[in-house]
C-alpha positions in Angstrom: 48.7 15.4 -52.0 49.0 12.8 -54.4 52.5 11.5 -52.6 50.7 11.6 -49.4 48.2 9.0 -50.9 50.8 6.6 -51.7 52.9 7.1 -48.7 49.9 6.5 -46.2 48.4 3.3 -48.0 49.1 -0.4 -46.7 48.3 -2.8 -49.1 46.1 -5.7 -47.3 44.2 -7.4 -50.3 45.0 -10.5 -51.2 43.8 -12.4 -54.0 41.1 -15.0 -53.5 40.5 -16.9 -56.6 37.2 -18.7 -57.0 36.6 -22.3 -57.8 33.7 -20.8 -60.0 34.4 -20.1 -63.1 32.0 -18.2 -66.3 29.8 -21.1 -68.1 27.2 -19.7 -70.4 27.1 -19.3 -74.2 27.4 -15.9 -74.9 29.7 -13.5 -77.4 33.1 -13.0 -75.3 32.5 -15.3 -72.5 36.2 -16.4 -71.1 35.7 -19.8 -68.7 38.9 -19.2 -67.7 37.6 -15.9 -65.1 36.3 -16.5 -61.8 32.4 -16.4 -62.0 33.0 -13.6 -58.7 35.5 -11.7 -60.6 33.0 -8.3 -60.7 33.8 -7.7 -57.3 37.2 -6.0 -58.7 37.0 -5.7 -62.1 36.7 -2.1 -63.2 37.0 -1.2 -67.1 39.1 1.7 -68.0 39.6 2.9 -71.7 42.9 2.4 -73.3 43.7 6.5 -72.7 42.8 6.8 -69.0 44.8 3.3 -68.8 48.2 4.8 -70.2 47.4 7.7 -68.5 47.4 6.2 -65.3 50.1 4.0 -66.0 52.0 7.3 -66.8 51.1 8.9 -63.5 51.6 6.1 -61.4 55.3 5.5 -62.9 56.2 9.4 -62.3 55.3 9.3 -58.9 57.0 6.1 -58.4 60.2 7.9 -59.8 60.0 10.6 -57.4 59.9 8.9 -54.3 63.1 7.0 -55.2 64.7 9.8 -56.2 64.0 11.7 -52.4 64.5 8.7 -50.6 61.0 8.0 -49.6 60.9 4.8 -51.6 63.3 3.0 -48.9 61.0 4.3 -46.0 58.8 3.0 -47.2 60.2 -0.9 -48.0 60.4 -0.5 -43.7 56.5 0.8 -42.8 55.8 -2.2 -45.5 58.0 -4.5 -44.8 58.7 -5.3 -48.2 62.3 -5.7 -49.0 62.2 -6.6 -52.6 61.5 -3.2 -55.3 60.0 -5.1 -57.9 56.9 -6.5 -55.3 57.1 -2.6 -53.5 56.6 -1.2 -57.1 53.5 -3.7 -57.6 52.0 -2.8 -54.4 52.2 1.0 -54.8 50.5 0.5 -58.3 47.8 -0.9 -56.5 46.9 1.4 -54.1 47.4 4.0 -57.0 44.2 2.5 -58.2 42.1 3.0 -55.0 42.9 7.3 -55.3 39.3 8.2 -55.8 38.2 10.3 -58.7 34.4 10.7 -60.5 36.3 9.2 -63.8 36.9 5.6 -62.7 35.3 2.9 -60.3 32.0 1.1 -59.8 28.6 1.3 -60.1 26.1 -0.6 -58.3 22.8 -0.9 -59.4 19.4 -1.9 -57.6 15.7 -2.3 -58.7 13.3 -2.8 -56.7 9.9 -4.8 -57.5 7.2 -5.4 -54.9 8.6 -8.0 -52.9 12.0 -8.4 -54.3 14.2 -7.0 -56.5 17.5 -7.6 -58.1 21.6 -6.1 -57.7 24.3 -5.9 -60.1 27.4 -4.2 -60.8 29.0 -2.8 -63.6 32.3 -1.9 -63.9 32.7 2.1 -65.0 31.3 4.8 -62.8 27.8 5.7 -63.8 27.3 9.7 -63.6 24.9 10.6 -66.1 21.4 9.3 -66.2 18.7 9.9 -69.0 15.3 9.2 -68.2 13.9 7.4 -70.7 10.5 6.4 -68.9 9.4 4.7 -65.6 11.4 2.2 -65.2 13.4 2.7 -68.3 17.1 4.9 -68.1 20.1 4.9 -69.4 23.5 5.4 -66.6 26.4 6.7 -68.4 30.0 7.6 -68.1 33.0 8.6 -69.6 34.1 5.1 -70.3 30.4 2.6 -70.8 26.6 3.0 -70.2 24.3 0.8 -68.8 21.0 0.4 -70.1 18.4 -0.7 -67.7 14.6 -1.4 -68.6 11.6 -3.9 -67.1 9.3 -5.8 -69.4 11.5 -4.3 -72.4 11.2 -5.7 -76.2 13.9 -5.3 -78.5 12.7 -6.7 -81.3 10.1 -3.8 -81.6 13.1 -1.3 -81.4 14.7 -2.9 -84.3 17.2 -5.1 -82.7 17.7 -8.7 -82.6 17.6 -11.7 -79.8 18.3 -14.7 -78.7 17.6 -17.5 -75.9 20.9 -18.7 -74.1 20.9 -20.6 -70.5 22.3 -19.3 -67.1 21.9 -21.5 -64.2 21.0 -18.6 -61.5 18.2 -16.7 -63.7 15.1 -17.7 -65.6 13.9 -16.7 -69.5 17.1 -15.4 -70.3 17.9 -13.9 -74.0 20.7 -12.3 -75.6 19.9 -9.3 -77.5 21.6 -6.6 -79.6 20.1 -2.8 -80.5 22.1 -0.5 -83.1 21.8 3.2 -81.2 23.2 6.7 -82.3 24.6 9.0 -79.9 24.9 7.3 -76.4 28.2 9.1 -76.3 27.2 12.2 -78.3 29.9 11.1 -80.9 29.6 7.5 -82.1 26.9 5.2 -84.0 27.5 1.8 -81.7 25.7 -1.4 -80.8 24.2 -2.0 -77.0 24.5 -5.6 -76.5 22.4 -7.0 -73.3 20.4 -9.9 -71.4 16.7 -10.1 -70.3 15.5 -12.5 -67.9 13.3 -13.0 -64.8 14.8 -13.9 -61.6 14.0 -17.6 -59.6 11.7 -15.6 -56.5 9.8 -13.0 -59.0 8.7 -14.6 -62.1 6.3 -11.9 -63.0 8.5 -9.0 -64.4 11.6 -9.1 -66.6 14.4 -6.7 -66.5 16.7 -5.9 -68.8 20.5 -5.1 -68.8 22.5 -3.3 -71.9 26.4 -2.3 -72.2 27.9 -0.1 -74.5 31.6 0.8 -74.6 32.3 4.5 -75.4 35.5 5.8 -76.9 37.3 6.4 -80.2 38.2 2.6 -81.4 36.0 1.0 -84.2 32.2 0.1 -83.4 33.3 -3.6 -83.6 36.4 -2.7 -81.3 33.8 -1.7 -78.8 31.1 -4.1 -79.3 33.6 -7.0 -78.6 34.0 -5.2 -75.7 31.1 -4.7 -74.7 30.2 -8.4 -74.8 33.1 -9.4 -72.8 31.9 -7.1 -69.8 28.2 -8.2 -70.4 29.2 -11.9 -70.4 32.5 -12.0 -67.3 30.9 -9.2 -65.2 27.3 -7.9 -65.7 25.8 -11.3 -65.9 27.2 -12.8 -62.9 26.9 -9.8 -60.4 22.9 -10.1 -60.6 21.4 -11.3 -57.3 18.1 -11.1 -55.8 17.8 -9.0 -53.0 15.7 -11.4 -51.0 18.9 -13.4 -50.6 19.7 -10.2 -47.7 16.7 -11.5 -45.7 18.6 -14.6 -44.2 20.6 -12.1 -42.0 18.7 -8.6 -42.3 15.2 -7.2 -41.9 13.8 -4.2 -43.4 13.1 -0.8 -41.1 12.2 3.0 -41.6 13.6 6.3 -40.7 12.1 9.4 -42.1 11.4 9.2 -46.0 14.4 6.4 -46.0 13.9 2.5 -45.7 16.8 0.5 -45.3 18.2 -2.3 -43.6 19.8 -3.5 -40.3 20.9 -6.8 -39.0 18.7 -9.3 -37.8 18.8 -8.7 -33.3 19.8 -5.4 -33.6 18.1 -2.8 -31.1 17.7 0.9 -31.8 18.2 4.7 -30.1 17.4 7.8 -31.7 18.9 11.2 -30.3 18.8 14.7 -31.9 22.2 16.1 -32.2 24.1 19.8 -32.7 27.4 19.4 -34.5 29.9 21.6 -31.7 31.6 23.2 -34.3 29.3 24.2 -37.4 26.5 24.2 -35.2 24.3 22.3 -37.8 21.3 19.9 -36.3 20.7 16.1 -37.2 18.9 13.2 -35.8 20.2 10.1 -35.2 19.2 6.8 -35.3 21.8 4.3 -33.6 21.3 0.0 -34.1 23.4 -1.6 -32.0 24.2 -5.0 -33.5 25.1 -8.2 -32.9 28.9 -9.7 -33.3 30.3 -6.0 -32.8 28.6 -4.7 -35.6 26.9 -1.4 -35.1 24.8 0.7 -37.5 24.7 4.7 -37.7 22.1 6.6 -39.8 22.4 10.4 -39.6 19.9 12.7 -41.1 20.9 16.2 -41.1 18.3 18.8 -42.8 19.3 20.5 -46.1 17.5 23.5 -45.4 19.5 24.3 -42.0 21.4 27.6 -42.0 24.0 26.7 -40.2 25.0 23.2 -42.1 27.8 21.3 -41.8 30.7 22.0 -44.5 30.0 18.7 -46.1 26.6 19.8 -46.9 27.6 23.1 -48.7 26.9 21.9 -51.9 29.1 23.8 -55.1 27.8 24.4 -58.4 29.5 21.8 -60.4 28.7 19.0 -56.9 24.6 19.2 -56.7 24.7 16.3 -54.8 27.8 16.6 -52.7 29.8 13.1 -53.7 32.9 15.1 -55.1 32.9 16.8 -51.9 32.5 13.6 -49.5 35.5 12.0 -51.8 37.5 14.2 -51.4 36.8 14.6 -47.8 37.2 11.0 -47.7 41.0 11.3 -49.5 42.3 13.8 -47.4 42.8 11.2 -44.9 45.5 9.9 -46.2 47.1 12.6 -45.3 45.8 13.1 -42.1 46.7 9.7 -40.9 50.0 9.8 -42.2 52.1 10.4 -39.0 50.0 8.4 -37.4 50.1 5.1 -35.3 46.7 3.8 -36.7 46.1 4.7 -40.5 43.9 4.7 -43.5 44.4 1.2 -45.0 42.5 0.9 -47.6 40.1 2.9 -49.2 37.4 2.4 -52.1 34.1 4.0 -53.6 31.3 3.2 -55.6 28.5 4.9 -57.7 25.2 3.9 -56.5 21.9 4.2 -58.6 18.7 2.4 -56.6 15.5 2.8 -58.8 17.2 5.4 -60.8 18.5 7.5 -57.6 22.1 8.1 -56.9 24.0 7.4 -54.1 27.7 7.1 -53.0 29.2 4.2 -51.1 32.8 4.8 -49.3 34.6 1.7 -48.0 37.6 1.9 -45.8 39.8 0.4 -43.8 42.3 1.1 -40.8 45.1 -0.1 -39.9 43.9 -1.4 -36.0 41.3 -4.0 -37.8 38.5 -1.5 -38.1 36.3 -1.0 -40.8 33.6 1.7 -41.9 31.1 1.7 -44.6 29.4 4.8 -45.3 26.1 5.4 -47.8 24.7 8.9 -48.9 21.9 9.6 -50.6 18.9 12.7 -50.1 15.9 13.7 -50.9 14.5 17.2 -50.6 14.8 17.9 -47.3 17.6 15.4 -45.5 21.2 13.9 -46.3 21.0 10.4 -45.0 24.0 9.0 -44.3 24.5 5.4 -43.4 27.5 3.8 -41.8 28.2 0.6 -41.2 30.9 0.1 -38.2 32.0 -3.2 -38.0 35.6 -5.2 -37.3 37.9 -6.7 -40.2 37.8 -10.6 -40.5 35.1 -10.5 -37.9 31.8 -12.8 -38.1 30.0 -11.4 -41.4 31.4 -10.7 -44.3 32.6 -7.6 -46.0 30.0 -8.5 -48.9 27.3 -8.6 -47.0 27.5 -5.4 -45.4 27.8 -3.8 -48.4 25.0 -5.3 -49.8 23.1 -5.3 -46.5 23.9 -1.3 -46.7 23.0 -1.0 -50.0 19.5 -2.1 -50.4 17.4 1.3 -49.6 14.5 3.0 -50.9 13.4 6.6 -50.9 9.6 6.9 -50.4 7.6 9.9 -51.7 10.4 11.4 -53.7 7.7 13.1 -56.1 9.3 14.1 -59.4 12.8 15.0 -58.1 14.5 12.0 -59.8 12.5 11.3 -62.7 14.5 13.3 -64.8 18.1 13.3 -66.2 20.4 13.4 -63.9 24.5 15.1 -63.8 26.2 14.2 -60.9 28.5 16.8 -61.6 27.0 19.6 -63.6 29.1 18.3 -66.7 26.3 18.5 -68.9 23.2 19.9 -68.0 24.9 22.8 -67.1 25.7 23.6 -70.6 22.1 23.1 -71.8 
């Protein structure tokens, strides 16, 4: 399988550096990265790291040593080993697994809200109160709070200065236990953003793993300062190219012109039912949400949710692999593939961004609530007239209404946890 992966990827990224770089006075702050380096950066702990090195070497030796290697230099047209070698430990980093990735995060307030990634995948999240959780992982945790004061939890602050937000401080908070092993400090920001000056959210980091707690704590601050802290935007910035709509318990958004069709459907082959709701829009771009009811006998094999997938994302990922394989023989194939964790006022979600070979390009959101799996895709051309960005982000911005209490609780992704309680 894992061959399959490699020999099916093209490598199409290329490297756009920004003329931005990080300026702001904060523990581990580098002026030397691009201010829109988030976008790629994803943290993995020094063990996963060698381990993937490790991998990605062994599967590199055994495609030389059947020949595949060469085949390969032709579907690439790469001539040189040394660059073929760099490319296929690039697209070793885009195989898809729970362990390693990125999270987006979204809060909404009233009539804004703010967006920010951080770069581990998020698949715990303990409740802490409304409006007040902690997303962890296997390699950091994010805590995320409004109107939150850390000096009454013991911890200490500080005022700094960053040109895009308002009120800012620096703060730090010893904790116990985040990873269920090690004392450890969560380092974080608090500030109000320019369009909502009434409520101020807060942002921690805290690097897990078995290095010193002032190992991790520098860390911590250098993802806090080069990533977290530049990735948060305001949500309003969407509205200059996207309007708000509504589709069952699920608001979301679609491009400004767009026009809209709604059809009930029956899937040919599994027989399961789901409603449609199609926005056509403009520059080639067209919008598909699918609702498809989680109480249907007949569902589709993507809803049959396992033990250890509640919420089907291991299933969709996988799903979403496998066409590697699938397009392998083929004229038009997978190019490039991502995903992200998605948490939106504390409810999770699962982005999937790929790419064909023919130009194409497909975005596809998941979430649910009790009684639907809404799935969003975003069908639009590579290089065309908006950018990949702000589709995502366009996508990204939903909200589940009258969700009662079936979020405001911890929350395993996977069943690694809760299960054992």
């Amino acid at each position: 399988m894992l061959k399959q992966l490699l020999l099916s990827a093209i490598a199409l990224s290329s490297i756009c550096v920004s003329c931005h770089a990080i300026d702001v006075d904060l523990p581990g702050a580098n002026s030397k990265i691009p201010e829109d380096e988030y976008k790629d950066y994803v943290y993995l702990s020094p063990k996963i790291a060698l381990e993937q090195i490790a991998s990605t070497q062994a599967m590199i030796n055994q495609i030389k040593a059947d020949g595949t290697f060469e085949k390969l230099k032709e579907w690439r047209n790469i001539s040189d080993d040394t660059e073929l070698e760099k490319t296929l430990r690039h697209d070793f980093k885009q195989f898809m697994t729970p362990i390693d990735g990125q999270t987006e995060i979204i809060e909404h307030t009233e009539n804004s809200g703010i967006q920010f990634t951080v770069p581990f995948s998020s698949i715990f999240k303990i409740q802490n109160s409304e409006h007040n959780y902690t997303l962890e992982g296997l390699t950091g945790s994010t805590y995320v709070a409004r109107d939150y004061n850390v000096i009454e939890k013991g911890g200490s602050e500080r005022t700094f200065i960053y040109k895009k937000l308002d009120n800012t401080k620096y703060w730090n908070l010893n904790v116990t236990n985040l990873d269920k092993s090690n004392q450890g400090t969560i380092v974080g920001i608090t500030f109000t953003s320019k369009d909502n000056p009434n409520i101020s959210h807060s942002i921690g980091t805290y690097v897990a793993g078995s290095e010193s707690e002032s190992e991790r704590n520098i860390k911590a601050n250098r993802i806090l300062a080069n990533y977290v802290l530049p990735s948060v935007r305001s949500l309003n910035r969407l509205n200059e190219f996207s309007t708000i709509t509504m589709s069952k318990n699920l608001q979301y958004r679609i491009l400004n012109g767009s026009t809209r069709t709604e059809s009930t459907d029956k899937d040919s082959i599994y027989g399961s039912k789901s409603y449609t709701v199609m926005h056509k829009g403009p520059h080639g771009v067209n919008q598909v949400l699918q609702m498809i009811p989680l109480h249907d006998k007949q569902q589709h094999f993507l809803l049959n949710a396992k033990p250890d997938d509640p919420y089907n994302f291991e299933t969709h990922i996988e799903y979403i692999n496998s066409l590697y394989g699938h397009t392998l023989n083929k004229e038009i194939r997978l190019s490039r593939i991502s995903k992200s964790f998605v948490w939106f006022d504390g409810i999770p979600g699962l982005l999937l961004d790929y790419e064909l070979s023919n130009g194409e390009g497909r975005l596809e959101f998941i979430t649910r609530d009790k009684d639907y799996e809404y799935r969003h895709i975003v069908l639009y051309r590579v290089n065309g007239y908006y950018a990949l960005e702000q589709l995502k982000n366009m996508l990204l911005d939903v909200k589940l209404l009258n969700t009662g209490d079936m979020y405001n609780r911890d929350i395993d992704l996977f069943n690694l946890r809760l299960k054992k309680s």
